[in-house]
C-alpha positions in Angstrom: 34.3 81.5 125.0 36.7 83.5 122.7 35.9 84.0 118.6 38.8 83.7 116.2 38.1 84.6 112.8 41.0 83.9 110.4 42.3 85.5 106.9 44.6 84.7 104.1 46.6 82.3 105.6 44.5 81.2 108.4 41.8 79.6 106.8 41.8 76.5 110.0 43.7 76.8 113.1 45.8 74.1 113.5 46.3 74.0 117.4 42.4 74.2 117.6 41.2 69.8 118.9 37.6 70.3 117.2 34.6 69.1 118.5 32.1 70.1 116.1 31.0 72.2 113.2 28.0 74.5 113.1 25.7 75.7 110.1 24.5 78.9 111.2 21.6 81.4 109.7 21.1 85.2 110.4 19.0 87.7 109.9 21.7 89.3 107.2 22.4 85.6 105.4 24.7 83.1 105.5 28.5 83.5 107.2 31.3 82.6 105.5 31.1 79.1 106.8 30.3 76.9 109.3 31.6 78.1 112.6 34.0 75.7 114.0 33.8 74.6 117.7 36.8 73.1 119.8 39.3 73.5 122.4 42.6 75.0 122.5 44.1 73.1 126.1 41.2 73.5 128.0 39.6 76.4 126.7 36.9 76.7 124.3 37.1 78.4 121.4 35.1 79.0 118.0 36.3 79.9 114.6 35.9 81.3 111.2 37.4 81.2 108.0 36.4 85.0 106.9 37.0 84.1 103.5 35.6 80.5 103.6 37.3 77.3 104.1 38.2 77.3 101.0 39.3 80.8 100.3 37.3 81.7 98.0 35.0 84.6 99.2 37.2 88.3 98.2 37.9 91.2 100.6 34.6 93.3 99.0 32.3 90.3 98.7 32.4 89.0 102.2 29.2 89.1 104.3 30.4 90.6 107.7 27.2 91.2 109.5 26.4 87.9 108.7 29.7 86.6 110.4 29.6 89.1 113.3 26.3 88.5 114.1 26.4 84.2 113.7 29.6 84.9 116.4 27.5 87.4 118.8 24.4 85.0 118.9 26.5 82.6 120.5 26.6 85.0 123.4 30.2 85.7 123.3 31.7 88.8 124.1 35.5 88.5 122.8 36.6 88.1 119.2 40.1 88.2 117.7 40.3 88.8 113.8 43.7 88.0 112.0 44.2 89.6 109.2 47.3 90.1 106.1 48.8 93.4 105.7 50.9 95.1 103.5 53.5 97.5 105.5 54.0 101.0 104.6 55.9 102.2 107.4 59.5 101.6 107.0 59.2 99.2 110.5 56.2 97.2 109.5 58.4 94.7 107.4 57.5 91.2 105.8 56.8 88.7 108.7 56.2 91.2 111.1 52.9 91.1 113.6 51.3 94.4 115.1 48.4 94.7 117.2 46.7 98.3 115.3 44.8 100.8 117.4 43.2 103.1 114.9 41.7 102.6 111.0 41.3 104.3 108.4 38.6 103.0 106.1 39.0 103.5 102.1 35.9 101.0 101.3 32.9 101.7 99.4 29.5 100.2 98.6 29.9 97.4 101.8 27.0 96.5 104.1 28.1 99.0 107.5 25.4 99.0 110.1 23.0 97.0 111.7 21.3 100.4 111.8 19.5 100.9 108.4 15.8 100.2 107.5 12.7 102.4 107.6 11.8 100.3 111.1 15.6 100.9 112.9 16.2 104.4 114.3 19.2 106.5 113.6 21.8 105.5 116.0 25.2 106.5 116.5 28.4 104.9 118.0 31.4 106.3 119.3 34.4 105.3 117.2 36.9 107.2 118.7 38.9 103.8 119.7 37.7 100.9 117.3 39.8 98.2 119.0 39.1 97.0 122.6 41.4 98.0 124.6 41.0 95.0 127.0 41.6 92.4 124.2 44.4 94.6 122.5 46.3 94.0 125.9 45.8 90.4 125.9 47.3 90.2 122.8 50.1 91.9 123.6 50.5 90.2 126.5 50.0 86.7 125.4 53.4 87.8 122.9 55.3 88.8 125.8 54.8 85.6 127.3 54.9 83.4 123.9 58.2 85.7 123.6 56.5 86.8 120.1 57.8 90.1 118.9 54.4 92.4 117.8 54.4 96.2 117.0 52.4 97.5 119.9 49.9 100.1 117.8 49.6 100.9 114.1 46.9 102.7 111.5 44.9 99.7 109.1 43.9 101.5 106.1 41.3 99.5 104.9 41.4 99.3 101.0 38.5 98.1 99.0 39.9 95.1 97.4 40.7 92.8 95.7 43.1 94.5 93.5 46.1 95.4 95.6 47.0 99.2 95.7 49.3 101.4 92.8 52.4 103.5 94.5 50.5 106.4 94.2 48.0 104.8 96.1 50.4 104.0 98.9 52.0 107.1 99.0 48.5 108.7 99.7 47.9 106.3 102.5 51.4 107.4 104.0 50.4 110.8 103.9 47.3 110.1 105.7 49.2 108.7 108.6 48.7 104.9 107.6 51.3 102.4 108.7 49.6 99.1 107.2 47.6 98.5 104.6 44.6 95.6 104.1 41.2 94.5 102.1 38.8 92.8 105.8 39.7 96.2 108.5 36.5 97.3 108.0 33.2 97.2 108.4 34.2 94.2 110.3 35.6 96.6 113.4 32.6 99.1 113.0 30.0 95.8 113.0 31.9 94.8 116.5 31.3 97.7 117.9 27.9 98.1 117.3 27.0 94.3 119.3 29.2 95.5 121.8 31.7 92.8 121.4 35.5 93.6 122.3 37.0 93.2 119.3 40.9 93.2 118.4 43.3 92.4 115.5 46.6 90.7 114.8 47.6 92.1 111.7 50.6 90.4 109.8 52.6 91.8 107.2 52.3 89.6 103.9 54.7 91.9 101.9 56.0 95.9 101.6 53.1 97.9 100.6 53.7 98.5 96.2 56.3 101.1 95.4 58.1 100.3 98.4 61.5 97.8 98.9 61.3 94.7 97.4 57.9 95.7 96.4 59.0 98.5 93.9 58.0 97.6 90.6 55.9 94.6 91.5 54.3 92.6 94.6 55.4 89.1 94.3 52.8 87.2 95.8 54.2 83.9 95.7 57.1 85.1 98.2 53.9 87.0 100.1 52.4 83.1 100.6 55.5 82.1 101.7 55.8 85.0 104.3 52.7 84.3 105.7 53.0 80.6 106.2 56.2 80.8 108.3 54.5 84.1 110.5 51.6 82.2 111.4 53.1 79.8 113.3 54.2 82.9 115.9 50.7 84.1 115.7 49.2 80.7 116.8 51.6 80.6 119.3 50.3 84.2 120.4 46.7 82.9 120.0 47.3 79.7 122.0 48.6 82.3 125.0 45.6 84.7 124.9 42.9 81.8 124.7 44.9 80.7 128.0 45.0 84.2 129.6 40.8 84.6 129.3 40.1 81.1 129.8 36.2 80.4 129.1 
């Protein structure tokens, strides 16, 4: 079974025929919501609204060991997150879908690890790549065959939310080799990591990153909500491939 947990502007899926809703607990508190059970043809598939069905639950505030760990009790091993972006680099324009490969994370003060406690021992994990590999090329190749265009690779700079970034801001982020920017990048890859789940992203740019094109002076998010409405429909399509490339 494959896990699909959805951002701004994917708060259901709609080619998801739903067969039930679960209330789950953890160890580290509630998700964001109920995980949502179904099929997409004749695979099964569960999802999550990261922040809540109704979107209510910011970048900062959302409880992703609670969420990673509700979706790797359920014995899965594969999870795609979708996530909005702002682009920096000049190719990562409004509308546009990339698959990342690497982060960068700018957060602060977020729950990381599994690892903390007097009782757990120091343990390390090897970041090196922080996408699976395996589900990064199932994405890309469920957009070959949707004939979806993605950007194959990209840096996530994950920014601690929820106020969107100042120019100056950007242009740091450029000069540390970022190409997109978000708020949900991280600790939600590192937490992946750690329960061994191959984890990958679609990341979809909502709007130009601030001090950059039409996003000079000021980020109009209305015309960011309109962006993202009309994308999502080639990253369902993409998601209705992949979910039929791993089967169950």
């Amino acid at each position: 079974m494959l896990a699909i947990i959805g951002g701004t502007g994917m708060t259901q899926l709609a080619c998801l025929e739903i067969s039930h809703r679960k209330i789950m607990r953890t160890p580290y508190g509630e998700p964001s919501g109920p995980l949502t059970f179904g099929k997409i043809g004749d695979n099964k598939v569960v999802f999550l609204a990261r922040h809540g069905y109704g979107h209510t639950i910011p970048p900062h505030e959302v409880n992703y060991r609670a969420n990673l760990w509700a979706l790797h009790s359920l014995n899965l091993s594969r999870v795609i997150a979708v996530a909005s972006v702002g682009g920096i680099r000049a190719d990562f324009t409004p509308g546009t879908a990339a698959i990342p490969d690497q982060i960068i994370d700018y957060t602060y003060g977020r729950k990381y690890t599994y690892y903390e406690g007097i009782a757990k021992p120091v343990t390390h994990i090897d970041f090196t790549e922080p996408y699976c590999q395996i589900m990064r090329k199932c994405l890309l190749d469920a957009a070959e065959w949707a004939n979806e265009k993605v950007i194959d690779g990209g840096v996530y700079g994950t920014t601690q939310g929820p106020r969107l970034e100042t120019a100056a801001e950007i242009n740091r982020l450029e000069r540390d080799g970022v190409d997109m920017v978000g708020m949900t990048g991280m600790p939600e890859a590192a937490l992946a990591k750690e329960l061994g789940l191959c984890y990958a992203s679609i990341a979809v740019v909502a709007n130009y990153a601030a001090g950059r094109e039409a996003s000079a002076h000021v980020i109009k998010l209305e015309d960011a909500h309109a962006v993202l409405e009309k994308a999502m429909v080639s990253v369902r399509n993409i998601l209705e491939r992949v979910v039929g490339l791993n089967g169950n």
